[in-house]
C-alpha positions as CSV (number, residue, x, y, z in Angstrom):
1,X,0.0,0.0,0.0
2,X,1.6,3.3,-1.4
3,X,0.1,4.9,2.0
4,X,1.7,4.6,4.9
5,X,1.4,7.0,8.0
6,X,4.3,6.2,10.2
7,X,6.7,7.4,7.6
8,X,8.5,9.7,10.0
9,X,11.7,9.2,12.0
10,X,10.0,9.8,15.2
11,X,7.6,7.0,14.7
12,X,4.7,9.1,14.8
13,X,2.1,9.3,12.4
14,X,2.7,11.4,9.3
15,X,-0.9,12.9,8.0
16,X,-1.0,13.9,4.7
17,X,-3.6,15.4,3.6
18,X,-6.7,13.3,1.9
19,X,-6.5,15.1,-1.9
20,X,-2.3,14.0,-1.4
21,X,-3.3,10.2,-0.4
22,X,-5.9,10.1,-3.3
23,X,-2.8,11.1,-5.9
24,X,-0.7,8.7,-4.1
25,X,-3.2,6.4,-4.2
26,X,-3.9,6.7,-8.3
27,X,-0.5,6.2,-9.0
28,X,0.4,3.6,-11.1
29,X,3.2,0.8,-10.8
30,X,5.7,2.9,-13.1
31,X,4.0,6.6,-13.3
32,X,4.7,8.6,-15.7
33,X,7.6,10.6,-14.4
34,X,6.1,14.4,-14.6
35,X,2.8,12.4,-12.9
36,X,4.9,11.2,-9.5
37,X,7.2,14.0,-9.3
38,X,3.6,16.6,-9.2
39,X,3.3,14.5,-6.1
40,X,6.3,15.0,-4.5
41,X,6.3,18.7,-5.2
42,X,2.9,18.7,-4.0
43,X,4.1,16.4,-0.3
44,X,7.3,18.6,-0.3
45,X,4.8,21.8,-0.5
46,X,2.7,20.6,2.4
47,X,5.0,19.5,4.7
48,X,8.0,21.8,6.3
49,X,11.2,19.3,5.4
50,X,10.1,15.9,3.9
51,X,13.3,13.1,3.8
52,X,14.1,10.9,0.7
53,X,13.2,7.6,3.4
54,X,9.9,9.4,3.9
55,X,8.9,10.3,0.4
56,X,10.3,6.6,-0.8
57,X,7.6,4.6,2.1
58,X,4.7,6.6,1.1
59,X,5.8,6.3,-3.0
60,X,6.7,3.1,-3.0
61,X,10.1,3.7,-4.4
62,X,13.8,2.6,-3.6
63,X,15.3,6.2,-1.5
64,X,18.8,6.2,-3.5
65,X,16.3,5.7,-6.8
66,X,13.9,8.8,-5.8
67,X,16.9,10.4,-4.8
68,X,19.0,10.4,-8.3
69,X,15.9,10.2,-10.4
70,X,13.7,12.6,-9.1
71,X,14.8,15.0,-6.1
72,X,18.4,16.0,-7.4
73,X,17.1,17.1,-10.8
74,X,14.1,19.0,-9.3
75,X,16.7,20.6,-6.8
76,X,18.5,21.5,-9.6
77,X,15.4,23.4,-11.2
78,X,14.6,25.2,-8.4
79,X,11.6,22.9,-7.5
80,X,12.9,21.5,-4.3
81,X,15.0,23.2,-2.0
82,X,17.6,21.1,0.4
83,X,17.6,21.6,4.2
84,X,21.5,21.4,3.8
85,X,22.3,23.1,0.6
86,X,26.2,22.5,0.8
87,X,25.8,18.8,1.7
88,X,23.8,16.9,-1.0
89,X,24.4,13.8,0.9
90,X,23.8,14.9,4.5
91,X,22.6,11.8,6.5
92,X,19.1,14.2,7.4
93,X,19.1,15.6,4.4
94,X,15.3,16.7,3.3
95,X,13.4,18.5,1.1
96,X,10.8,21.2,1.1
97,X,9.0,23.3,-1.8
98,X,9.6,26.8,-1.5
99,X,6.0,27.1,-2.9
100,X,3.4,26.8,-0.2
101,X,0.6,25.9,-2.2
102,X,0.4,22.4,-2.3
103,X,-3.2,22.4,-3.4
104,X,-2.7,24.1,-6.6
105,X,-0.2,21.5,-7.6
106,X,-2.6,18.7,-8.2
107,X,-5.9,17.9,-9.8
């Protein structure tokens, strides 16, 4: 199941909003790539700092795969934003959308 709500390193639960679990949700097996990374933008939007481990439990996807795949080259167009800018491969490293509106990103 793509939706999992103890996704977070504290072990408590991680809500996401319902209109976020639905496009989890209607993800296929292998989405189409601008498809899964409208919901990542739209979970990085929502939430303050979001991890690659995070992102990977509720997408279903390997971290080190979402990581080079999807979150480095939205970084590198300005659509993510690191919590440690200078360290790509800090051990907390996580990501955030420095647009807010996460509802305006999905259907």
């Amino acid at each position: 199941d793509r939706v999992k709500q103890n996704a977070n390193q504290g072990g408590q639960p991680a809500i996401l909003p319902r209109q976020i679990r639905t496009a989890i949700a209607d993800l296929t097996l292998r989405p189409r790539k601008e498809q899964l990374r409208q919901v990542i933008l739209a979970v990085c939007a929502f939430r303050e700092w979001t991890t690659p481990a995070e992102l990977a439990i509720w997408l279903d996807i390997l971290p080190d795969n979402l990581t080079v795949r999807h979150l480095s080259p939205m970084t590198k167009s300005g659509l993510l934003e690191r919590r440690y800018p200078d360290t790509p491969t800090h051990s907390d490293q996580a990501y955030r959308s420095p647009d807010r509106h996460w509802q305006s990103l999905l259907p």
